[in-house]
C-alpha positions as CSV (number, residue, x, y, z in Angstrom):
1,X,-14.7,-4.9,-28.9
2,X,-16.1,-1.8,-28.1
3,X,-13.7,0.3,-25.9
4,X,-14.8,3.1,-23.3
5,X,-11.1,4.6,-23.6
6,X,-10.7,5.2,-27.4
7,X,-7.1,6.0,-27.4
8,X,-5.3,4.5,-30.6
9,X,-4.0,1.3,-30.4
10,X,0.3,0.7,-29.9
11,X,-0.1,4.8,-29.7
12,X,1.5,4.8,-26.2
13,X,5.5,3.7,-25.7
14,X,5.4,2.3,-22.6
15,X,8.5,0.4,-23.5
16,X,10.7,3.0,-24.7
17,X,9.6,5.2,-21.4
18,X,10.9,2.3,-18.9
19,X,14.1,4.0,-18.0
20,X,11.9,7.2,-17.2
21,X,9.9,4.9,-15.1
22,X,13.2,3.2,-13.9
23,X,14.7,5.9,-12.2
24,X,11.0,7.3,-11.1
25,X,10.7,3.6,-9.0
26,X,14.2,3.8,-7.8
27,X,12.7,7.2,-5.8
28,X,10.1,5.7,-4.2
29,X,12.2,2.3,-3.7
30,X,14.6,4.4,-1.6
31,X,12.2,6.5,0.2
32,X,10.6,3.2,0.9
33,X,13.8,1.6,1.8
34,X,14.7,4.5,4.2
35,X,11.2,4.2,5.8
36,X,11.8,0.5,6.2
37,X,15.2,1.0,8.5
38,X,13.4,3.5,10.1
39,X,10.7,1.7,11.2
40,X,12.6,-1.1,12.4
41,X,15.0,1.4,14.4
42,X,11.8,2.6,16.1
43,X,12.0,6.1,14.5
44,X,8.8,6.0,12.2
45,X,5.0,6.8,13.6
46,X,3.9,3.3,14.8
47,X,-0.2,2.5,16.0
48,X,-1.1,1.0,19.1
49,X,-1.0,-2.1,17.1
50,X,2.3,-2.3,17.0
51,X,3.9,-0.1,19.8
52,X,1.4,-0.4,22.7
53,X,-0.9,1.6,24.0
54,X,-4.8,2.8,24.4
55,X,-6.4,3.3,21.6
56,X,-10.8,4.5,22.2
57,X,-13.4,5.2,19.4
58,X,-15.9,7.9,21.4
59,X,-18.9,9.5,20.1
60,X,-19.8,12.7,21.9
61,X,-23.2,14.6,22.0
62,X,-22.4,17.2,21.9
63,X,-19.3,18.8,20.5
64,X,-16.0,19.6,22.6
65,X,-13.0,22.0,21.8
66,X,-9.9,19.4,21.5
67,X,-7.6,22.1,22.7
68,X,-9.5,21.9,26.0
69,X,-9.4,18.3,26.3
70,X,-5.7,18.0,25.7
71,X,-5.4,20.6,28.4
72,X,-7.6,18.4,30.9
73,X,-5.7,15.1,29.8
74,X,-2.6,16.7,31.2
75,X,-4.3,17.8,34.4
76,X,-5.1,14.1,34.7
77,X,-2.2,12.7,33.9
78,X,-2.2,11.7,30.4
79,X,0.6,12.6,28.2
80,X,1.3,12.3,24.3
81,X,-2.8,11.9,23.4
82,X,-3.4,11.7,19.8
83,X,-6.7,12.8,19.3
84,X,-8.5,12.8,16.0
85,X,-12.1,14.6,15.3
86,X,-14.8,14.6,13.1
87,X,-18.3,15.8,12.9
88,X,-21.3,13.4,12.7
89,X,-24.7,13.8,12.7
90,X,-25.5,13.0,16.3
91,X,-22.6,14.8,17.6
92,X,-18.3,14.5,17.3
93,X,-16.6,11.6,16.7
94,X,-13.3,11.3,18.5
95,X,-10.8,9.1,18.4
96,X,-7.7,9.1,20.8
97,X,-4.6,6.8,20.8
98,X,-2.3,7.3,23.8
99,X,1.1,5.8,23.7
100,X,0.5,4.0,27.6
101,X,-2.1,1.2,28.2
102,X,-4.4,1.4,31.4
103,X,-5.7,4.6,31.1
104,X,-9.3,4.2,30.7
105,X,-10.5,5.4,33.8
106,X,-8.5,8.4,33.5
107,X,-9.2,9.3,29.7
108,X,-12.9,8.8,30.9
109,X,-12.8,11.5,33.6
110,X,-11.5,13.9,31.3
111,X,-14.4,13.2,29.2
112,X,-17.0,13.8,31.7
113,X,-15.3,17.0,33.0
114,X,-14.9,18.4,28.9
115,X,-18.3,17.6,28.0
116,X,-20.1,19.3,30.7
117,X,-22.7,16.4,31.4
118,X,-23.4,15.6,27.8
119,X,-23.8,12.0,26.4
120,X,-20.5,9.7,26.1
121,X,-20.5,6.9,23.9
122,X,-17.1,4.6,24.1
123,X,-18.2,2.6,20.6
124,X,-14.8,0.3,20.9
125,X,-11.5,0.2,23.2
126,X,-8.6,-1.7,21.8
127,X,-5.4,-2.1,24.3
128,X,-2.0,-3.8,23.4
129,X,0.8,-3.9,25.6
130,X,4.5,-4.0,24.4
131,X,5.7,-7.7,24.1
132,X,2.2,-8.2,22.2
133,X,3.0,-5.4,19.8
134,X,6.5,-6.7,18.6
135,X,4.8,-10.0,18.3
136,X,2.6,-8.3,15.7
137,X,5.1,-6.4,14.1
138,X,7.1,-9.9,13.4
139,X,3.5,-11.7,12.1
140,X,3.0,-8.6,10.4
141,X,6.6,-9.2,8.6
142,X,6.1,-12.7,8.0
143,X,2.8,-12.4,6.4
144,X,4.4,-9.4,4.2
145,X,7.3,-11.9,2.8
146,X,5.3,-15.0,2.4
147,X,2.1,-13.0,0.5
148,X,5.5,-12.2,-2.0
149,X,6.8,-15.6,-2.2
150,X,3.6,-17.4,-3.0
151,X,3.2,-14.9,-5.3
152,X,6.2,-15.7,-7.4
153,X,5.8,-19.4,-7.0
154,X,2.4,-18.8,-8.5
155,X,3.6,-16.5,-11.5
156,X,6.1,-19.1,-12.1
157,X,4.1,-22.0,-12.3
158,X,1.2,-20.1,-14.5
159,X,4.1,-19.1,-17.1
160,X,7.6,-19.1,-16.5
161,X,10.2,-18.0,-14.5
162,X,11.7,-15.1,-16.1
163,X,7.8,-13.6,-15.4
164,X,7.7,-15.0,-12.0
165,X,10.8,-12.5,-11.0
166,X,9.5,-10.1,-12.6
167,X,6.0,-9.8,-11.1
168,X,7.8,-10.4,-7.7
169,X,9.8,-7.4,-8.4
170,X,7.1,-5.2,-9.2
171,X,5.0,-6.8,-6.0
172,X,7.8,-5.9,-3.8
173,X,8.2,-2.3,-5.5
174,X,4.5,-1.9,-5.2
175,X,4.7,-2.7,-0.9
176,X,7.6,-0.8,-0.4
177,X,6.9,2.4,-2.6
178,X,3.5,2.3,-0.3
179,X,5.2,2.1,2.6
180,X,7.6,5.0,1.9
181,X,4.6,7.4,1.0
182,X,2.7,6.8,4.2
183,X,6.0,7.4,6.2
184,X,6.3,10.8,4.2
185,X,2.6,11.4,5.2
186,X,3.9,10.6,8.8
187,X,0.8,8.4,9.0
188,X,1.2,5.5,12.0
189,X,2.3,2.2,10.6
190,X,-0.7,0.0,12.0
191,X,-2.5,-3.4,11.5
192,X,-4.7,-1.6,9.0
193,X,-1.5,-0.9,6.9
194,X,-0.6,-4.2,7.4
195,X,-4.2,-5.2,5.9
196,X,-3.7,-2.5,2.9
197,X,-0.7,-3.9,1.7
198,X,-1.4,-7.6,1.4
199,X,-4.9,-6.4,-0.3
200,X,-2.7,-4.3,-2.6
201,X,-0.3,-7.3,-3.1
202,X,-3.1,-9.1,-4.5
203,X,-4.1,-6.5,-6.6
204,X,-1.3,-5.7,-7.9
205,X,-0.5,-9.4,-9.0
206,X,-4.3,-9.7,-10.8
207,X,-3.5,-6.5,-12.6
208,X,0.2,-8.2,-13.7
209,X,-1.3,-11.4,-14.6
210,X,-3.9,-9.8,-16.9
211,X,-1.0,-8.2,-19.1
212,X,1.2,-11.3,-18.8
213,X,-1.9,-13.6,-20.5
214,X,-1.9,-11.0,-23.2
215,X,2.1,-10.9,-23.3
216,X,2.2,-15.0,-23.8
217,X,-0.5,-14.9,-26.6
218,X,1.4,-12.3,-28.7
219,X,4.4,-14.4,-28.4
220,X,2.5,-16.6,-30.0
221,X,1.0,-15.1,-32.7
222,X,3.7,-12.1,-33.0
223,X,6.9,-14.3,-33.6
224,X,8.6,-12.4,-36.1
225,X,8.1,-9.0,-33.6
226,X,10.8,-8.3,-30.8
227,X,10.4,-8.7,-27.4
228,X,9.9,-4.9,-26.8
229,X,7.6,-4.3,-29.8
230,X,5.8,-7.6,-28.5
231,X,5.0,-6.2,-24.8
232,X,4.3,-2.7,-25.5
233,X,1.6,-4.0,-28.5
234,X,0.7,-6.1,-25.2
235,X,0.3,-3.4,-22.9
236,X,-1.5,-1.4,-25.3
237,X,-4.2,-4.4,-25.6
238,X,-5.2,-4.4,-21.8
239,X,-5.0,-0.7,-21.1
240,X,-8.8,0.2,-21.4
241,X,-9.4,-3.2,-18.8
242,X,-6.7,-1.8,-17.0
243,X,-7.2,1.8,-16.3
244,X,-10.7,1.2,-15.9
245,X,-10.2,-1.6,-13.2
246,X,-8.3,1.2,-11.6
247,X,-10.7,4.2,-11.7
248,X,-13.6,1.8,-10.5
249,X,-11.5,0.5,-7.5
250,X,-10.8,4.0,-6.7
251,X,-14.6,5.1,-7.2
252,X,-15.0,2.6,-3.5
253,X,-12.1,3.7,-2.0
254,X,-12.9,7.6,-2.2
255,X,-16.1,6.5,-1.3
256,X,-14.8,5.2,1.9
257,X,-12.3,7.7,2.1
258,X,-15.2,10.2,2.5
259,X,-17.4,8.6,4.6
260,X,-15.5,6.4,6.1
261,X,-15.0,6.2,9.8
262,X,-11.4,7.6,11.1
263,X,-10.2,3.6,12.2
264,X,-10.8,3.0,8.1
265,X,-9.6,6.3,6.9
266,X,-5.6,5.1,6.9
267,X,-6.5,1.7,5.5
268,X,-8.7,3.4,2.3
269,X,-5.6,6.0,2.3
270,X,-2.9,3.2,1.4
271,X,-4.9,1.2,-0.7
272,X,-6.1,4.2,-2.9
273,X,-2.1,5.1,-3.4
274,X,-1.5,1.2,-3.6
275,X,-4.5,1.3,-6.9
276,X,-2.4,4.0,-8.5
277,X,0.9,2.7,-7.5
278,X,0.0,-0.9,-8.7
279,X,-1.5,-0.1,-11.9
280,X,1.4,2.0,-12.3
281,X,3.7,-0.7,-12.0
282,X,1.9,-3.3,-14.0
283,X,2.7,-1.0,-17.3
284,X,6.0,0.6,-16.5
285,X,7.9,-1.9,-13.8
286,X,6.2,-5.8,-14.2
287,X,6.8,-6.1,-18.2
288,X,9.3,-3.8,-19.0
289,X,11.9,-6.1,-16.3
290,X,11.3,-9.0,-18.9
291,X,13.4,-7.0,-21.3
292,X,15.7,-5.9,-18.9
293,X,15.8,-10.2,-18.1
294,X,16.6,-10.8,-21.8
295,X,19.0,-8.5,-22.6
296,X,21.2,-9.6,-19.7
297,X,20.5,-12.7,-20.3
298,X,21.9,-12.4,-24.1
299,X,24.6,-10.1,-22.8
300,X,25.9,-13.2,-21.1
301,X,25.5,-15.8,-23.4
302,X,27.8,-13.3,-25.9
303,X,30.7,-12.8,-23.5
304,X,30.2,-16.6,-22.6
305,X,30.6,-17.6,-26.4
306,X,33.2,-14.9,-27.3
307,X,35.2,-16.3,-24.0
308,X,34.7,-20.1,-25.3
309,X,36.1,-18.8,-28.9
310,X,39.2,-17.8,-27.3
């Protein structure tokens, strides 16, 4: 088969890298992890999804200085405004979360006084109040852990279960090392995230299943190999699919990233890092655990013979 990526075949060692790529995961597990408690506690950036609030997608006509607006949201009343900007062709884009529903009226005022007469176009409004944003953040949980589950019942019933914890491993490495980045970015946990990491979820489990297939038919044909020699040859078959898979989901996702509007700009963000972080994964974290599996497993099966000996 003709290959795009003509890199020499069994010439990378994934396998013998693993505990490299061990202690790299571990990182972003724990940065994850702290992200997680934080989150929970209330201390990381949450969207209006989640915590409440006003959040208003404005196209102006003609350009204002946000500095000035800020100033005239105060004078108004309105306190914490996030306000985020960008240049379009017919104008400035703006849009502006604030942390307190009901304020329409007044963010609208401001507006009108900042723009000096010019054209105001409210393109969408979305307002949550508090009880409705913990509801989220529980569905938002719930669809999180199930999304995992089903994928490891899935994994185990298309090959075994040894692979099924595996892939659920990596999955759950691959949510939660997203989740720690963005809170290092100090980007605001919304619905979009939410959106991102089941789509990356997904991904990340077609990417898995891929090297698996290839994993179970050198098994097959490769019985005299060991385990190790047998997945790194595997992971070395798929890497051209692989990578490439990779760089033409990113091609979209830049795409999107560019031109994108700012309400998609968070989603693209996490789902570019999730392409990198998944693919990633699916070499270094998914197959390499199988060995890790096995050499407990044979670990235990020693002691429990030694033990029966005595």
């Amino acid at each position: 088969m003709f290959e795009i990526l003509a890199w020499k075949k069994d010439e990378w060692d994934f396998v013998g890298r693993r505990r490299i790529a061990f202690a790299f995961s571990g990182v972003l597990m724990l940065i994850g992890a702290v992200a997680i408690v934080q989150t929970v506690r209330g201390k990381a950036p949450m969207g209006i999804d989640f915590a409440g609030g006003l959040s208003m997608n404005v196209v102006l006509e003609k350009p204002v200085d946000v500095d000035r607006l800020r100033q005239v949201f105060g004078a108004v009343g309105i306190k914490e405004a996030q306000i985020q900007q960008a240049e379009i062709a017919t104008g400035q884009r703006l849009l502006i979360r604030l942390r307190e529903p009901g304020q329409e009226p007044a963010v609208r005022k401001a507006l009108e006084e900042t723009s000096g007469g010019s054209a105001i176009t409210i393109e969408g409004i979305q307002e949550v109040g508090p009880a409705v944003g913990r509801k989220l953040q529980a569905q938002a949980a719930w669809a999180v852990f199930w999304a995992i589950v089903l994928i490891m019942v899935y994994i185990w019933a298309r090959f075994e279960y040894r692979f099924g914890f595996a892939a659920a491993i990596a999955t759950i490495h691959d949510v939660v090392a997203i989740v720690g980045i963005m809170w290092l970015m100090q980007k605001d946990f919304t619905m979009m995230t939410v959106s991102a990491l089941l789509t990356l979820a997904g991904y990340s489990l077609s990417d898995t299943v891929v090297v698996y297939d290839r994993i179970r038919e050198n098994m097959r044909l490769r019985v005299r190999d060991s385990l190790a020699s047998t997945i790194n040859k595997s992971i070395n078959d798929v890497l051209s699919r692989t990578s490439l898979t990779g760089v033409t989901s990113l091609f979209t996702l830049v795409a999107l990233l560019v031109y994108g509007s700012l309400v998609t700009f968070d989603f693209a963000l996490a789902l570019s890092l999730g392409v990198l972080i998944g693919t990633y994964s699916s070499w270094f974290v998914a197959s390499p655990i199988i060995i890790e599996w096995e050499d407990y497993r044979r670990k235990r099966a020693s002691e429990a013979a030694l033990s029966h000996r005595r």
